[in-house]
ChimeraX commands (.cxc) that place a marker at each C-alpha (Angstrom):
marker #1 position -3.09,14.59,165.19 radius 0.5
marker #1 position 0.13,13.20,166.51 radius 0.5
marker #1 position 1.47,11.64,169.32 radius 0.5
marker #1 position 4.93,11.67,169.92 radius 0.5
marker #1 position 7.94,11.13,173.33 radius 0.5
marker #1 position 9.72,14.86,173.55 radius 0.5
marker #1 position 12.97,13.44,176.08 radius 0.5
marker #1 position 11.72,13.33,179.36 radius 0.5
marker #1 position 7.89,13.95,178.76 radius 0.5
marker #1 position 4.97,12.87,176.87 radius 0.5
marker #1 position 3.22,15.48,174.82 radius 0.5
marker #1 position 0.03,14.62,172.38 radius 0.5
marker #1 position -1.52,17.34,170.57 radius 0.5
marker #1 position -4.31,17.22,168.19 radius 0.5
marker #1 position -6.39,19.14,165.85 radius 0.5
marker #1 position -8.90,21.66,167.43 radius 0.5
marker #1 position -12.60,22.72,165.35 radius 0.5
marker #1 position -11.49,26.80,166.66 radius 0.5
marker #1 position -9.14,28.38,168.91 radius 0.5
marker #1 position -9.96,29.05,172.36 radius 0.5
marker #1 position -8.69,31.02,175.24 radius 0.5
marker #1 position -5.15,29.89,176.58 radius 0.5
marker #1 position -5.85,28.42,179.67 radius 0.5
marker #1 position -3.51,26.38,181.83 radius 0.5
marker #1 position -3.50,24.25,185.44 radius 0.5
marker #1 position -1.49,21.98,186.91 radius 0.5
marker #1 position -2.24,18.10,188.10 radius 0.5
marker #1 position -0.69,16.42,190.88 radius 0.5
marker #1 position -1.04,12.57,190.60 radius 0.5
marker #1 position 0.14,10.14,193.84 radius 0.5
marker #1 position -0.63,6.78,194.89 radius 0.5
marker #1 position -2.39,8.37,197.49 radius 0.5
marker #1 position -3.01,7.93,201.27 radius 0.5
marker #1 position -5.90,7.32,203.60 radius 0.5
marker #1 position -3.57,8.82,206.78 radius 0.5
marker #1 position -3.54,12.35,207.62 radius 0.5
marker #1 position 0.23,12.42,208.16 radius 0.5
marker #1 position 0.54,11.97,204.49 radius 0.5
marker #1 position -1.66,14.22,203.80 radius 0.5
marker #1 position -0.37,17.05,205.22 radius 0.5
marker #1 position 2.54,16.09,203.61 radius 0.5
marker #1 position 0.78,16.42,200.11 radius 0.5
marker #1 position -0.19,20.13,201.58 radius 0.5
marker #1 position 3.58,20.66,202.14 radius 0.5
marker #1 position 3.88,19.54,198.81 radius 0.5
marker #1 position 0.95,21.69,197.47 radius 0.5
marker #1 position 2.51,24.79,198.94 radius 0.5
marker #1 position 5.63,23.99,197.26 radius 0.5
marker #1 position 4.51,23.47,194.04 radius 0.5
marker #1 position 1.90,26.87,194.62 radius 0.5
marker #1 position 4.87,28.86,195.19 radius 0.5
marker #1 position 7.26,27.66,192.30 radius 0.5
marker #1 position 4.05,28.57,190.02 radius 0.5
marker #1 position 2.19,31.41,191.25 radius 0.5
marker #1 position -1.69,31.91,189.77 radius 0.5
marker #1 position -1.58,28.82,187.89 radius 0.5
marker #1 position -4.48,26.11,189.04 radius 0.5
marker #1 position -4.04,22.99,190.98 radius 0.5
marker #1 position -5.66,20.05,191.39 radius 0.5
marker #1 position -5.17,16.34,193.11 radius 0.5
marker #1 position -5.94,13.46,191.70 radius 0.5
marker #1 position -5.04,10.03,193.36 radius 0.5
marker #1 position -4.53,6.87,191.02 radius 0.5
marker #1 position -5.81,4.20,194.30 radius 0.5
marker #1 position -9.08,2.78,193.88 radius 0.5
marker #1 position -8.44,1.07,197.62 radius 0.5
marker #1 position -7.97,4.32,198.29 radius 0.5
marker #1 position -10.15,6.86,196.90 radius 0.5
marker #1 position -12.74,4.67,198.18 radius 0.5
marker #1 position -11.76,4.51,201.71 radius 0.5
marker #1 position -11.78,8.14,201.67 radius 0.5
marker #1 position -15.03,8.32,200.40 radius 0.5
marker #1 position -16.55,6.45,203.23 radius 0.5
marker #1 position -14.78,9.14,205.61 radius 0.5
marker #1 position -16.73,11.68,203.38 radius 0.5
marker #1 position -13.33,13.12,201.43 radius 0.5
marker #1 position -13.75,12.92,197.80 radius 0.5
marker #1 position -10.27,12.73,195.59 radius 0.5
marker #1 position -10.35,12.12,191.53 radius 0.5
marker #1 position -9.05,9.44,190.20 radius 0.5
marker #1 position -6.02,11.16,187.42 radius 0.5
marker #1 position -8.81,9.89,184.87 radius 0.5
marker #1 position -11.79,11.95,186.33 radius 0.5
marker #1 position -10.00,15.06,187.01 radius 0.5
marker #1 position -8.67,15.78,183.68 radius 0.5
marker #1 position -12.28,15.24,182.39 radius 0.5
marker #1 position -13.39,17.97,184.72 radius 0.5
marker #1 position -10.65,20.27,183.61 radius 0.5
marker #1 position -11.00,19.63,180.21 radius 0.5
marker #1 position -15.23,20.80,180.87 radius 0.5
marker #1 position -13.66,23.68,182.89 radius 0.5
marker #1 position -11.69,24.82,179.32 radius 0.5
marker #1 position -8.45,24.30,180.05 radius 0.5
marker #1 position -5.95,23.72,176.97 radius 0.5
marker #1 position -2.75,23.11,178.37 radius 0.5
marker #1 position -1.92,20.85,181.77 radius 0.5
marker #1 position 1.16,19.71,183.09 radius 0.5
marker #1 position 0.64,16.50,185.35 radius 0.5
marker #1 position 3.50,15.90,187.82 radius 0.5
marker #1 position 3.63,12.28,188.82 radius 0.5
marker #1 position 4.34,11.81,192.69 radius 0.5
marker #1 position 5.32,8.41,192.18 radius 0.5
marker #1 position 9.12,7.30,192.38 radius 0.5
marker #1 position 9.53,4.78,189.57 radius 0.5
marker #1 position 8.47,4.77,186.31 radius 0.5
marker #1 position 6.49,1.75,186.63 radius 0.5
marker #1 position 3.49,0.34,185.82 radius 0.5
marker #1 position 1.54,3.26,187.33 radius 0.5
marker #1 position 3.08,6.27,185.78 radius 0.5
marker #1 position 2.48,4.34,182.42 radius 0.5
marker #1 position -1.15,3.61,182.41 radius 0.5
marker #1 position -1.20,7.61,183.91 radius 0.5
marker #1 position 0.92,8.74,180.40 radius 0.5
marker #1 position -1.21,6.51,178.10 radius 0.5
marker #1 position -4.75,7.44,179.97 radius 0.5
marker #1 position -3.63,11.37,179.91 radius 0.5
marker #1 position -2.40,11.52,176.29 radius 0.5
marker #1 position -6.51,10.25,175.45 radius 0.5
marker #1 position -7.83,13.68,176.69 radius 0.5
marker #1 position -5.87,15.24,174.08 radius 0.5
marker #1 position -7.20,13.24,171.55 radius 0.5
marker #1 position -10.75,14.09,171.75 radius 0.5
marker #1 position -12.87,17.26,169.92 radius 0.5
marker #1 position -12.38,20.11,172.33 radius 0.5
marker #1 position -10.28,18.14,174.33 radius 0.5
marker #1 position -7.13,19.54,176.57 radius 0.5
marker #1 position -4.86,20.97,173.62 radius 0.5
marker #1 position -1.98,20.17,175.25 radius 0.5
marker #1 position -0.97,17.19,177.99 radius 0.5
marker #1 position 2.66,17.29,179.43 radius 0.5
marker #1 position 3.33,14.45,181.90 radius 0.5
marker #1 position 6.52,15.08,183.83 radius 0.5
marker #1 position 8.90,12.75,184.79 radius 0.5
marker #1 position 8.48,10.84,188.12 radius 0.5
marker #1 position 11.39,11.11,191.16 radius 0.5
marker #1 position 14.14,8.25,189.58 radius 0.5
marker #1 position 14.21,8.57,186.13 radius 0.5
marker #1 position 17.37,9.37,184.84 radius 0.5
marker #1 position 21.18,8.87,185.82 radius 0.5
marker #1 position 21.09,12.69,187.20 radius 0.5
marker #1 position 17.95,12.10,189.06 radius 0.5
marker #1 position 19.63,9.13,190.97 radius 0.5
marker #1 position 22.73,10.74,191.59 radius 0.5
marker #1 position 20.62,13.65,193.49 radius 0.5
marker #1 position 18.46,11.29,195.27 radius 0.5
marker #1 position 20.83,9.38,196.62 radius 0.5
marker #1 position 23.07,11.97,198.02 radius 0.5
marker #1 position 19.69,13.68,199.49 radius 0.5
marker #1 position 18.38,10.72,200.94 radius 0.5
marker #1 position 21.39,10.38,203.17 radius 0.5
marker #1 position 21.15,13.69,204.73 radius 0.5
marker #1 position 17.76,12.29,205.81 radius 0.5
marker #1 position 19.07,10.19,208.28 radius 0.5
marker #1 position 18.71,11.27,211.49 radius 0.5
marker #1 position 22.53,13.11,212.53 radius 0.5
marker #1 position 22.00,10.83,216.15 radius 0.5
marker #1 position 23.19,8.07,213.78 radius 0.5
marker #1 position 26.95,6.32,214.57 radius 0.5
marker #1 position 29.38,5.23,211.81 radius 0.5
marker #1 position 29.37,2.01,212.56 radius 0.5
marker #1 position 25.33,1.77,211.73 radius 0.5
marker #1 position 23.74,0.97,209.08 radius 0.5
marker #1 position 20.70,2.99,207.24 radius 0.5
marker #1 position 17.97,1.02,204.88 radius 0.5
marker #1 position 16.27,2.96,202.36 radius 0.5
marker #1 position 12.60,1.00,201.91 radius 0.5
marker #1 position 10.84,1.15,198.58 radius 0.5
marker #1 position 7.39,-0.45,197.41 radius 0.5
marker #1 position 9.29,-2.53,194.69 radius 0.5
marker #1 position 7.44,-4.31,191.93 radius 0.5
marker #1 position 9.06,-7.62,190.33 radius 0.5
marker #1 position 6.91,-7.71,187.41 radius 0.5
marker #1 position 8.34,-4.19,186.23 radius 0.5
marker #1 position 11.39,-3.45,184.19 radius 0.5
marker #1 position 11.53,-0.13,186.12 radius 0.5
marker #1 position 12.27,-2.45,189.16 radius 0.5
marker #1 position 15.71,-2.62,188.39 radius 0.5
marker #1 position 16.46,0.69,189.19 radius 0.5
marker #1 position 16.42,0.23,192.98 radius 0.5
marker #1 position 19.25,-2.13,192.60 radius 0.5
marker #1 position 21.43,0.65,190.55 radius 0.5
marker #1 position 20.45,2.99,193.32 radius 0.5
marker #1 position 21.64,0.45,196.38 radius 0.5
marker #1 position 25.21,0.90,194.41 radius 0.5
marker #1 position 24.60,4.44,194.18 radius 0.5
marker #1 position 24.03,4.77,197.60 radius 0.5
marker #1 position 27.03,1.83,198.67 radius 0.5
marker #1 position 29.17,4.08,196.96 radius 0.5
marker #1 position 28.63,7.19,198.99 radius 0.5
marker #1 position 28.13,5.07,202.32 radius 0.5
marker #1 position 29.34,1.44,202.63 radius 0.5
marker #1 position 26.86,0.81,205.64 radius 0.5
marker #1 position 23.73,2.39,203.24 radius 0.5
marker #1 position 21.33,-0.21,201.37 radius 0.5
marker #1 position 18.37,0.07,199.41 radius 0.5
marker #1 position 15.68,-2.37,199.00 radius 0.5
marker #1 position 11.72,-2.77,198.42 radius 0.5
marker #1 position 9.18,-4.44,199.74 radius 0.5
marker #1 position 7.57,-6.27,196.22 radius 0.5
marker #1 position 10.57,-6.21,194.23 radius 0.5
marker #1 position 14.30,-6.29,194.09 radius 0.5
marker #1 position 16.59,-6.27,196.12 radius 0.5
marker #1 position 14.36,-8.11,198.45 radius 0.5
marker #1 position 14.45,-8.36,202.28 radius 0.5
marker #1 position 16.55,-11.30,201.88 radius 0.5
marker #1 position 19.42,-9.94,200.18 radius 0.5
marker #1 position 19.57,-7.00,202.64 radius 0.5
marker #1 position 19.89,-9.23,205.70 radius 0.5
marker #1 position 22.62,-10.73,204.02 radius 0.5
marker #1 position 24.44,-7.70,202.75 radius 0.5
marker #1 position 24.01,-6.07,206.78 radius 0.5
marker #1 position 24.92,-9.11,208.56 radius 0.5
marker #1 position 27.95,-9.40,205.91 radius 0.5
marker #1 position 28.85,-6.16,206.98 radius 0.5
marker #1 position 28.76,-6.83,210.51 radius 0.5
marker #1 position 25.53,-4.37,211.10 radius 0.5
marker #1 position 23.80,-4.43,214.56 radius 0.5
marker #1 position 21.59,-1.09,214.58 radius 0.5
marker #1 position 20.09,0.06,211.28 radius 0.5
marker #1 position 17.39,3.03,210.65 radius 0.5
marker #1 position 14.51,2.28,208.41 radius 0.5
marker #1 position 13.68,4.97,205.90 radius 0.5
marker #1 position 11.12,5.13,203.63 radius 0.5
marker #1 position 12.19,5.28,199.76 radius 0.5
marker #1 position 8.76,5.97,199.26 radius 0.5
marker #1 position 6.31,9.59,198.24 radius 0.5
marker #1 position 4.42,8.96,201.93 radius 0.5
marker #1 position 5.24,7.02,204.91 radius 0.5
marker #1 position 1.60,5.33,204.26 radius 0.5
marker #1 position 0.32,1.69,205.30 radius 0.5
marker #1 position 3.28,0.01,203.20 radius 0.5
marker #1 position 5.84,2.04,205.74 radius 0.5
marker #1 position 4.02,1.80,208.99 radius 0.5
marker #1 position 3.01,-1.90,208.85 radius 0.5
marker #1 position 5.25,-3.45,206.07 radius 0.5
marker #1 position 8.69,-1.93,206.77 radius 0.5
marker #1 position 8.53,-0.61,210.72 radius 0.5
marker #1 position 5.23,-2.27,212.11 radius 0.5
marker #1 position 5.57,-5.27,214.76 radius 0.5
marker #1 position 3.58,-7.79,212.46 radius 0.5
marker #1 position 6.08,-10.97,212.35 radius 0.5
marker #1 position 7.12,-10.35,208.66 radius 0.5
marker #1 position 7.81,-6.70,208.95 radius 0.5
marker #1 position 10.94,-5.55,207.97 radius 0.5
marker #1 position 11.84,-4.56,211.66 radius 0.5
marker #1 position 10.74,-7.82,213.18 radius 0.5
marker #1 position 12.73,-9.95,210.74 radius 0.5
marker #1 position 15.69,-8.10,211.58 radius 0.5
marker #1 position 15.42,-8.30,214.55 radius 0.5
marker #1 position 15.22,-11.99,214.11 radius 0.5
marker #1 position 18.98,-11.67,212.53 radius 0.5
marker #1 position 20.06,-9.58,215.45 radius 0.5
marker #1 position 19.66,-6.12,213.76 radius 0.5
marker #1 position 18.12,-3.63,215.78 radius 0.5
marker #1 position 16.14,-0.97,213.94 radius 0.5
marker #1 position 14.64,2.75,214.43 radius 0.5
marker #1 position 12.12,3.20,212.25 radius 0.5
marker #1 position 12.25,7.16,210.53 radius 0.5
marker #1 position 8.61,7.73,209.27 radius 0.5
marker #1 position 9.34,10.40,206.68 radius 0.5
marker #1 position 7.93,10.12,203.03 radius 0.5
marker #1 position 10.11,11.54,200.47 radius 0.5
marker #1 position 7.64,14.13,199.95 radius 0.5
marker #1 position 8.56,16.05,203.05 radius 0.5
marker #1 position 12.60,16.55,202.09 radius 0.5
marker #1 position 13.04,19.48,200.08 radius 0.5
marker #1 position 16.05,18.40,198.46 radius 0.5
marker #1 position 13.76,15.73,197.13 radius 0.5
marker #1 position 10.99,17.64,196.12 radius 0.5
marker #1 position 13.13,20.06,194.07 radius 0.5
marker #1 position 13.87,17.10,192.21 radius 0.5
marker #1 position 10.28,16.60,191.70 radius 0.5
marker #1 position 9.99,20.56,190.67 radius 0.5
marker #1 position 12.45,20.39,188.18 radius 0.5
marker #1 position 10.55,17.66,186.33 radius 0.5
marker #1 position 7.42,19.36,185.88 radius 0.5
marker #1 position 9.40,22.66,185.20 radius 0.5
marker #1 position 10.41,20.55,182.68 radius 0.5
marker #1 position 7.26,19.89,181.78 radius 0.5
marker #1 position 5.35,23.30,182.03 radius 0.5
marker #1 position 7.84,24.89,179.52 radius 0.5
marker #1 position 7.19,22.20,177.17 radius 0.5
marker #1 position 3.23,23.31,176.80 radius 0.5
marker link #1:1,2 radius 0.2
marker link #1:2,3 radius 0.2
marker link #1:3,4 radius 0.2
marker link #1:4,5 radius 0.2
marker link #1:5,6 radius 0.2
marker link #1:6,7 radius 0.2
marker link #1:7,8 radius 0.2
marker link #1:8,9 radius 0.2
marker link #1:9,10 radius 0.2
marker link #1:10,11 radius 0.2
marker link #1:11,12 radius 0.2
marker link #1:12,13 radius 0.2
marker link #1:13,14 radius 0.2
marker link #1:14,15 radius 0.2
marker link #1:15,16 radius 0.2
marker link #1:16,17 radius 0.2
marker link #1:17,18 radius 0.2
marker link #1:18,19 radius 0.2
marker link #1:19,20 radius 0.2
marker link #1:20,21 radius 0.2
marker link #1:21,22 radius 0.2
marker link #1:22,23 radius 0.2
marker link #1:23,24 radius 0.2
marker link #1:24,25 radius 0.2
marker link #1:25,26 radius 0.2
marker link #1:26,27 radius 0.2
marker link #1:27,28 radius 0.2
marker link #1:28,29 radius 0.2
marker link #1:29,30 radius 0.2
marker link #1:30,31 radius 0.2
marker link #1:31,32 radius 0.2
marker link #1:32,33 radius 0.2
marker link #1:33,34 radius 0.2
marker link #1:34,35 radius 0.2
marker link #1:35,36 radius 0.2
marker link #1:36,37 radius 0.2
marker link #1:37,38 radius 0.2
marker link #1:38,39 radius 0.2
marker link #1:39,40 radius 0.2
marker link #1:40,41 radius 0.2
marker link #1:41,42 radius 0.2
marker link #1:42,43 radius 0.2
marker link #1:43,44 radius 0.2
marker link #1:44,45 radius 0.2
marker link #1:45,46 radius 0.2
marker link #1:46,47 radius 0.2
marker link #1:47,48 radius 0.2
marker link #1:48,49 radius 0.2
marker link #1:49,50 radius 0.2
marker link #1:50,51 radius 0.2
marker link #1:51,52 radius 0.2
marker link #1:52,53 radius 0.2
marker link #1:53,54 radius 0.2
marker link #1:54,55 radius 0.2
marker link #1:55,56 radius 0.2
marker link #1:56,57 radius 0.2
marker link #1:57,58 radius 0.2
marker link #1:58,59 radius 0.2
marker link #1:59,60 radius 0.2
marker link #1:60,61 radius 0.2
marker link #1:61,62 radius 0.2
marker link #1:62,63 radius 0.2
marker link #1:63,64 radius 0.2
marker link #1:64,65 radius 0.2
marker link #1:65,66 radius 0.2
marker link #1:66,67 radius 0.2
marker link #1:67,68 radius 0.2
marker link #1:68,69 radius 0.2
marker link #1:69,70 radius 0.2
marker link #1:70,71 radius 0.2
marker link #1:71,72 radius 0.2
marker link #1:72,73 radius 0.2
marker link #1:73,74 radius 0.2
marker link #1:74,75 radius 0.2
marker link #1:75,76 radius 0.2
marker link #1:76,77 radius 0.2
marker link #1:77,78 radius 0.2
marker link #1:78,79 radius 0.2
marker link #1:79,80 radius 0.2
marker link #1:80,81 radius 0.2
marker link #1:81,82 radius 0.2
marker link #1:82,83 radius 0.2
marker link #1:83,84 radius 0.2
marker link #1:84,85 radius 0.2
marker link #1:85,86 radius 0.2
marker link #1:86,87 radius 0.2
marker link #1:87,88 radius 0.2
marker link #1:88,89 radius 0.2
marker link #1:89,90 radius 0.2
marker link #1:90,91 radius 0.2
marker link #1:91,92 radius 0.2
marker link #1:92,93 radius 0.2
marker link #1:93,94 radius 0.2
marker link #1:94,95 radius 0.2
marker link #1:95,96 radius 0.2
marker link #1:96,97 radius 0.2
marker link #1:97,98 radius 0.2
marker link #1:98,99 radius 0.2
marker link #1:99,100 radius 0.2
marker link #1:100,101 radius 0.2
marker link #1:101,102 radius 0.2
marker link #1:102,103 radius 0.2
marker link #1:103,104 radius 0.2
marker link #1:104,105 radius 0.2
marker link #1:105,106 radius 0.2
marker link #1:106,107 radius 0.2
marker link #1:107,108 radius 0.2
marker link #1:108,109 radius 0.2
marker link #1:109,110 radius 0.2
marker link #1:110,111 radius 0.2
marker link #1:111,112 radius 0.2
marker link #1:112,113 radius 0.2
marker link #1:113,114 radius 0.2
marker link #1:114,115 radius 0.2
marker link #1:115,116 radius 0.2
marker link #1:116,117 radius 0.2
marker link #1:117,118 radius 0.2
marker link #1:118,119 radius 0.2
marker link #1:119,120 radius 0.2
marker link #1:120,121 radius 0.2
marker link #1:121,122 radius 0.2
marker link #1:122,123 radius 0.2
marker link #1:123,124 radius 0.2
marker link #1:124,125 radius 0.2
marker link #1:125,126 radius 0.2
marker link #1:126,127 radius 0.2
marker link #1:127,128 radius 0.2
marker link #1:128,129 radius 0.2
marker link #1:129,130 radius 0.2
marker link #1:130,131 radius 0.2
marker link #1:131,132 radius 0.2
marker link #1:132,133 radius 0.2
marker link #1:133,134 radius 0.2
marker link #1:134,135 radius 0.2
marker link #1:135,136 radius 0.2
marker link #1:136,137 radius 0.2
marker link #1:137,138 radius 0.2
marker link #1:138,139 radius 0.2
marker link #1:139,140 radius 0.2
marker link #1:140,141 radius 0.2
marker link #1:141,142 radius 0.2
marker link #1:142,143 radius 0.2
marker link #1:143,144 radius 0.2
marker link #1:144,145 radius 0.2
marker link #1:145,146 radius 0.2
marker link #1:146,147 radius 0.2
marker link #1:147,148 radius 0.2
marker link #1:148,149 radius 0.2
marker link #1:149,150 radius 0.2
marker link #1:150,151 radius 0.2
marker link #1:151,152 radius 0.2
marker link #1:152,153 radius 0.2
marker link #1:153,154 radius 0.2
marker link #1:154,155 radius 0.2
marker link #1:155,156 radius 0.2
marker link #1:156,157 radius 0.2
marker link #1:157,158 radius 0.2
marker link #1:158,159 radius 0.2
marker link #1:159,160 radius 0.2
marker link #1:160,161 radius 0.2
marker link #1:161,162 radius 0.2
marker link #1:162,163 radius 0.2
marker link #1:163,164 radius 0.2
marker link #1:164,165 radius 0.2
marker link #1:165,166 radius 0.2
marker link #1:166,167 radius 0.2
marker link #1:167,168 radius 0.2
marker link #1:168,169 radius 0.2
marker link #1:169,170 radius 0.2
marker link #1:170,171 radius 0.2
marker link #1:171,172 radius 0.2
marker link #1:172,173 radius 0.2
marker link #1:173,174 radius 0.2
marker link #1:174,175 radius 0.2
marker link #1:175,176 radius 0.2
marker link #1:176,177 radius 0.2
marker link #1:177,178 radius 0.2
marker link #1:178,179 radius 0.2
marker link #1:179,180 radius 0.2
marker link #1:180,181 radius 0.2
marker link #1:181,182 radius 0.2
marker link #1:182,183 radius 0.2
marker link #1:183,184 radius 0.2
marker link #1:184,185 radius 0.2
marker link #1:185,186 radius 0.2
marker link #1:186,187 radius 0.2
marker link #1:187,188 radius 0.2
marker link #1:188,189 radius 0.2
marker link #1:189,190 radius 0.2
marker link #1:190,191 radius 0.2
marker link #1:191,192 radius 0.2
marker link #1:192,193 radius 0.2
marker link #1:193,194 radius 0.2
marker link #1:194,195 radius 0.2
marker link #1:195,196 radius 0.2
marker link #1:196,197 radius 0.2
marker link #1:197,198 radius 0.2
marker link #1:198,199 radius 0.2
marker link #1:199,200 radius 0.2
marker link #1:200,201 radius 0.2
marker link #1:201,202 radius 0.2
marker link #1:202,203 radius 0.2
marker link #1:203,204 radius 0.2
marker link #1:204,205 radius 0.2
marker link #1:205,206 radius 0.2
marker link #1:206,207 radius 0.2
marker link #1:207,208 radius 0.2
marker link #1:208,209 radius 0.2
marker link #1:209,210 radius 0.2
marker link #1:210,211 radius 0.2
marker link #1:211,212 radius 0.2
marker link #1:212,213 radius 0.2
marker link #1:213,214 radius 0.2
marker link #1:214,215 radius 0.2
marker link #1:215,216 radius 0.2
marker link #1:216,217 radius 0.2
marker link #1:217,218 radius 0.2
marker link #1:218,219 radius 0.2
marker link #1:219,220 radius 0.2
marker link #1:220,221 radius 0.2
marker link #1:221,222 radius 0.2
marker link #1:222,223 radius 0.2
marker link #1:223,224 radius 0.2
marker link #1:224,225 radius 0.2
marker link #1:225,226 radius 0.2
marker link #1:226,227 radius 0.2
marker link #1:227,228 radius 0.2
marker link #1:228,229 radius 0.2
marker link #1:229,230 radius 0.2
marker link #1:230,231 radius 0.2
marker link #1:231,232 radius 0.2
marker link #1:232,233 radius 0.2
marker link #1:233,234 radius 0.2
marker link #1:234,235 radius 0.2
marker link #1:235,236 radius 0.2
marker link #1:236,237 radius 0.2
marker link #1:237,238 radius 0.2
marker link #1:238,239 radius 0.2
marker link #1:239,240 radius 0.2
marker link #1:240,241 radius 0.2
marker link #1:241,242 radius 0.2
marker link #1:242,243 radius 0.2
marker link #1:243,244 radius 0.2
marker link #1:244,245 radius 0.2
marker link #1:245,246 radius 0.2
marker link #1:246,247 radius 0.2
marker link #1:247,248 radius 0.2
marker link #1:248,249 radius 0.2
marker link #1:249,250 radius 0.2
marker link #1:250,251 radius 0.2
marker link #1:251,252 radius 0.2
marker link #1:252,253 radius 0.2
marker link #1:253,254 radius 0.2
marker link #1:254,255 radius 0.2
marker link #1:255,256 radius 0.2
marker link #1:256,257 radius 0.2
marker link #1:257,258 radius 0.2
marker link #1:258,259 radius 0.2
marker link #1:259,260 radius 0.2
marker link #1:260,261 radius 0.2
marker link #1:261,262 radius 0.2
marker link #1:262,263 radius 0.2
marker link #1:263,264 radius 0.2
marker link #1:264,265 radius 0.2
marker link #1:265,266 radius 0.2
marker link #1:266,267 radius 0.2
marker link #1:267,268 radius 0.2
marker link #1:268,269 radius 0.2
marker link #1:269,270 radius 0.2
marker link #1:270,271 radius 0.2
marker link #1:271,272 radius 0.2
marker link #1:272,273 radius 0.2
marker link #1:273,274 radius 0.2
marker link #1:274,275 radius 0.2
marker link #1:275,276 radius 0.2
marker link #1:276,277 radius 0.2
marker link #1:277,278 radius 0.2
marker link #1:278,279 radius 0.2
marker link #1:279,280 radius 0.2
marker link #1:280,281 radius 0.2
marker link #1:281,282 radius 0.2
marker link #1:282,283 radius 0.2
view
């Protein structure tokens, strides 16, 4: 049995007691979101993936206790990443690709590589586990992103204003760096562009600073972020006190909100594509 990092995925494959029948499916892992704006937009992103890879099975799995359970009490049942590759590996299948829908590799896409790679290691386990890359994981990935996510600000938008990109953020992460090295990604295709996350780096702080520096006044609010969930509706454009909106206000910045995940831009989501392409081939 081995378990070994092939570039941009993570494959384990071990020893199997007799062959069986190839059969392969697809996993889509997210966050995941108790709204039903984001989930259509996981139905747009469904579609997407349905048509890139015609006849091969898909299933949803979301990695949010919070919210699994909420939707449980509404009477919608979603696997946890954990559960549904238990069920697929009953159902037979040898070989899955699991697309991560998050944007970093943080903490979350690990514990999804390290927890998927175990199916693979069991008797008559899945054969096979690719885990594709999430959105920002490589130089080429942030170029991409960064020149898509500006053509996702709305065209009503005047030179002379500014444009946030939101993301969740997490301090405690390595992978939290690379929202900084995408705020000079972004700088350098538009001076009046900033990125910056909610739990992490660079903080609300330092983007006040950098707009009022800049002589902002009007900025939009766009979420860096799979779904414009709870985190993007309250946190970053809600009229709580320590939203993002409301303390810029504060600093005389007016904002317009754009409540768009980065699921639903299919620049982005090609992005997303080519990473489990990526993956797929390497079953």
């Amino acid at each position: 049995m081995s378990a070994v990092f092939l570039g941009s995925t993570f494959a384990v494959q071990g020893k199997r007691p007799s062959p069986r029948p190839l059969k392969k499916g697809i996993l889509l892992s997210a966050f995941g979101t108790t709204l039903p704006e984001g989930g259509a937009a996981f139905k747009g992103m469904q579609h997407r993936v349905e048509n890139t890879f015609p006849g091969t099975d898909i299933r949803w799995a979301y990695s949010s206790r919070f919210v699994r359970t909420k939707l449980a009490r509404a009477g919608q049942t979603v696997d946890s990443p954990e559960m549904m590759l238990a069920r697929m590996m009953d159902e037979g299948f040898t070989h899955v690709a699991v697309l991560s829908l998050h944007v970093i590799p943080g903490a979350e896409y690990h514990d999804l590589v390290r927890n998927a790679g175990l199916f693979a290691r069991m008797t008559w386990g899945i054969e096979r586990i690719e885990v594709a890359r999430p959105l920002l994981s490589s130089h080429e990935d942030m170029v991409r992103v960064a020149g898509a996510m500006l053509k996702t600000v709305p065209p009503k938008r005047e030179p002379h204003e500014g444009v946030v990109f939101v993301g969740h953020g997490n301090e405690r992460h390595p992978a939290d760096a690379i929202y900084c090295a995408m705020n000079g990604m972004v700088q350098e295709l538009d001076p009046l562009a900033f990125v910056g996350t909610i739990s992490g780096h660079p903080d609300l702080e330092k983007v006040v600073f950098r707009m009022k520096a800049k002589g902002v006044e009007k900025a939009y609010l766009v979420p860096l972020m799979t779904v414009a969930g709870d985190h993007a509706r309250k946190d970053m454009a809600g009229d709580i006190p320590g939203s993002w909106k409301s303390v810029l206000a504060k600093n005389g910045i007016r904002c317009e909100p754009v409540l768009v995940g980065m699921v639903e831009h299919g620049e982005i989501v090609e992005i997303w594509l080519d990473h489990l392409r990526d993956a797929i081939e390497r079953l």
